[in-house]
N, C-alpha and C positions, 0 to 999 in steps of 0.2 A: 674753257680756260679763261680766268678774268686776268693773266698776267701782261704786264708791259710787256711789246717785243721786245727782246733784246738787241736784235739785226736793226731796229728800226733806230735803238741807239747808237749801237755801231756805227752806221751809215752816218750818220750825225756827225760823229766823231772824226769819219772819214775823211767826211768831204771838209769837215771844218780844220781840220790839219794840212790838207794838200794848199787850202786856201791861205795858212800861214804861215807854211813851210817851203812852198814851190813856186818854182820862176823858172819858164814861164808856165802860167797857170791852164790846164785842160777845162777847169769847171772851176768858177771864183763863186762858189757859194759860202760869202762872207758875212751872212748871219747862223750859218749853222751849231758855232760855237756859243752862240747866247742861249740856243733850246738844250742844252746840259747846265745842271748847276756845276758849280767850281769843283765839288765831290765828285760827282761823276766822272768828270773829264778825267781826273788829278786819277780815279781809278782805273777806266777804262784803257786809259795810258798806260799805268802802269801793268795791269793784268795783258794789256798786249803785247810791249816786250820779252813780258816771261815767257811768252808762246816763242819768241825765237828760235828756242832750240827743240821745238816740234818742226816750225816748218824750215829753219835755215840752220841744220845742226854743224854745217861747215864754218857757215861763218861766226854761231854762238861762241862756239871755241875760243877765238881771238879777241871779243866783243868786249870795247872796252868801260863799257856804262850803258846803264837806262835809255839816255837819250839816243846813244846810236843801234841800240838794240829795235828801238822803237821805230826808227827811218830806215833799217832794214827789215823790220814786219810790214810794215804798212808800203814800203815802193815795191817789194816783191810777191806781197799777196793782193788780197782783193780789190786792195784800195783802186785800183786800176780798172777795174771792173766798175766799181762805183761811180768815179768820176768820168769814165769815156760814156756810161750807158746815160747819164742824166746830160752832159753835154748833147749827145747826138739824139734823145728825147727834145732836148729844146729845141735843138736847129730845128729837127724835121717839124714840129710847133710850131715855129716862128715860118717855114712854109707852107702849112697848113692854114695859118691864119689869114694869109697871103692869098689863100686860093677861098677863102670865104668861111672856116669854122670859128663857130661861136661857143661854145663850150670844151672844156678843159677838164677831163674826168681822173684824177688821179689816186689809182686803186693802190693799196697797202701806201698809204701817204705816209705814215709815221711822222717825222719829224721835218718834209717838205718845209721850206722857205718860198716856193714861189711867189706866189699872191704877193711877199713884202720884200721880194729882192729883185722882182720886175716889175712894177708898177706900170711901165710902159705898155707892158704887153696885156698883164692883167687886167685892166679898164678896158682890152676889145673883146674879153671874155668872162664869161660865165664859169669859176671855178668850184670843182667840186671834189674834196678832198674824202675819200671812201677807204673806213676802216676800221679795224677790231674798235670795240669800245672802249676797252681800257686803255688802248693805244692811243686812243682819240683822246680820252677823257684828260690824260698828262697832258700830251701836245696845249689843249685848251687851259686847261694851267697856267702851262711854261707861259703864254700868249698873255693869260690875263697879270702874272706875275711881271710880266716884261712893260707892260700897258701899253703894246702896242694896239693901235686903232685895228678895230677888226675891217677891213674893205667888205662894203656892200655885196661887193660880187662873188663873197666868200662864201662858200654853204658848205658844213661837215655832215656827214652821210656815217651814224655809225654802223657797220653791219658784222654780224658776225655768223660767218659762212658754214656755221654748223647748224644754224638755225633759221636761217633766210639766206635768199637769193640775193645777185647784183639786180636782176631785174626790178624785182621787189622791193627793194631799198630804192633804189632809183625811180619807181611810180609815187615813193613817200616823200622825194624829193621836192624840188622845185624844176627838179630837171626835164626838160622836154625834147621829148622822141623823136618832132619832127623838124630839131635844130642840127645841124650840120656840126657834130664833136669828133673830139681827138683825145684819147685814151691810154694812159700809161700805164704800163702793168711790168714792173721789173724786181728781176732777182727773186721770180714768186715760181715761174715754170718748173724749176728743178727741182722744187720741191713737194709737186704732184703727180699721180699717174696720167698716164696720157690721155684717158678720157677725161676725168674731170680738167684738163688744161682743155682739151677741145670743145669741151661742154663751157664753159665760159666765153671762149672765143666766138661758140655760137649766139650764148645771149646777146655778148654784144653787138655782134652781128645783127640781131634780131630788133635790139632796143635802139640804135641809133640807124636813118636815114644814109640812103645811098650818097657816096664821098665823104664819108663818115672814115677815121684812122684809128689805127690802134696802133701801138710800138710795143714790143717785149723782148725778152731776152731770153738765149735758150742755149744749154749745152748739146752739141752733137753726141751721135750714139758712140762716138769710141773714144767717148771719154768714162764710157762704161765698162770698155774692153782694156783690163787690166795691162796687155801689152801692147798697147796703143795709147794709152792715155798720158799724156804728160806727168813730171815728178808732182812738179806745186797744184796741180790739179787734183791729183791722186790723196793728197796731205791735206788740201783744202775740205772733198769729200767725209776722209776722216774726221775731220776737227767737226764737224756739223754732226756726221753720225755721232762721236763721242756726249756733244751735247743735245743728243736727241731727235735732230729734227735731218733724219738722213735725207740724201739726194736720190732719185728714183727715177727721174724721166729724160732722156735726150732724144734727139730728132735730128733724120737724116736731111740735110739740107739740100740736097738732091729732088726729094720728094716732097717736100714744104710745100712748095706752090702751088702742087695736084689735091696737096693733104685738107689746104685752108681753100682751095677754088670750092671742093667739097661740101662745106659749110660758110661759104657765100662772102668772100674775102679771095680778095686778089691782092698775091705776093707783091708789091710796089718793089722792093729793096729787101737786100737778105745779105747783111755783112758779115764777110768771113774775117776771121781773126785778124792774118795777112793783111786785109782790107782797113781794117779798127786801127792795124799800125800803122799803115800809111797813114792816113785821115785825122789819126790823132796822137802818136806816141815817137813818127818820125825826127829821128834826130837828137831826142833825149838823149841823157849820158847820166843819170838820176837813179836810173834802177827804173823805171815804170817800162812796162812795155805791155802789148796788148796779151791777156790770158788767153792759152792755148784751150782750144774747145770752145768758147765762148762767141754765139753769134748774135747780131741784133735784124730782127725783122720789121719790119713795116708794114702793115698789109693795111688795103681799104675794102670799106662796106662796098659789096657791087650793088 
């Protein structure tokens, strides 16, 4: 498949709205809105309000325009999702870097800003942005289009996981095995069986040095069980199936840290929902709050 993500613009979309719509802000990723053209945006806006009355048909009803249609799609569905799992990808970053990694590996990067929205952090690392080619190949565009300076320490990695490995891409890299990294892989687990998300977890496991991290995000199993699963969960799965790319995998979090000790990862942190609200949504009155089913792991290379 040579097509753009879509999700990868999404997420773009996402984070660059909360960024100039919200106070106070979860995640200020305040270039996001530059890697869309004017088109896009002006579209992806609009085709998201119309989703309203899929996911919020109570409140479509009364809705009295585009714009408020739009700020209750985006504070009651994923946008929540988006912006706690990159905020708490950076903290746990920024204390990893702290305890000595030097490389920064970020898988389905899509439309990432880091490298040019932390400059601070990004000069004590080695970043390497890993993904679809034609996903890549935009992103480098939007970059060259924008003429921002590319940083030295930037390297894209395109790989496309029908036909090569992480491993594999990464020995074609610059990147090195026996350097102390830290790895983000989000909003990719739900969209695979459970072996192949474990088979990944082992490469990397495999490919990066002991105190080596990884952070992901994962839905539990009973957000599989129809009478257990939350509404906006339940609406969110559909809209995905509807466009093709259904959801398939959850994990008991219970058993996670026997699951990854298995393949050579130790559970550091394993945030329950509950947990994501306290830490990050406490207090709002916005509409955001932490999505049900949704946890965030941490685990390091043993």
């Amino acid at each position: 498949m040579d097509k753009v993500s879509l999700t990868a613009l999404i997420s773009a979309y996402s984070r660059a709205y909360h960024a100039k719509h919200d106070t106070p802000k979860i995640f200020d990723d305040f270039l996001a809105g530059q890697m869309l053209t004017e088109e896009e945006f002006t579209n992806l806006g609009r085709n998201l309000a119309l989703a309203l009355p899929f996911f919020d048909p109570e409140s479509a009803a009364s809705c009295p325009d585009q714009e408020r249609a739009l700020a209750l799609v985006m504070r009651a569905q994923s946008t929540s999702i988006t912006i706690s799992r990159a905020r708490y990808t950076e903290d746990s970053l920024e204390t990893a870097v702290k305890q000595g990694v030097q490389q920064y590996v970020i898988l389905g990067a899509g439309m990432d800003t880091f490298a040019f929205r932390r400059p601070e952090m990004a000069r004590q690392l080695r970043v390497f942005e890993v993904d679809h080619p034609a996903t890549q190949a935009l992103k480098r565009h939007r970059l060259a289009e924008l003429g921002w300076e590319h940083p030295e320490q930037l390297h894209f990695v395109p790989v496309d996981f029908t036909k090569e490995s992480l491993v594999a891409a990464l020995k074609h890299s610059s990147y090195e095995s026996h350097t102390a990294s830290f790895f983000s892989w989000l909003g990719v687990t739900y969209y695979l069986s459970r072996d192949v998300v474990f088979d990944m977890l082992r490469s990397i496991a495999g490919i990066a040095p002991a105190g080596s991290a990884i952070v992901f995000d994962y839905l539990d199993t009973d957000a599989f069980v129809p009478e257990r699963a939350a509404v906006r969960v339940k609406r969110m799965q559909e809209a995905v199936r509807r466009s093709g790319e259904p959801m398939q995998t959850g994990f008991d979090p219970s058993t996670l840290a026997a699951d990854l000790a298995r393949i050579g990862l130790r559970l550091q942190e394993n945030l329950s929902p509950a947990e994501i609200q306290d830490r990050y949504f406490q207090g709002r009155t916005d509409g955001y709050r932490a999505f049900e089913h949704v946890h965030f792991a941490w685990a390091v290379v043993e």
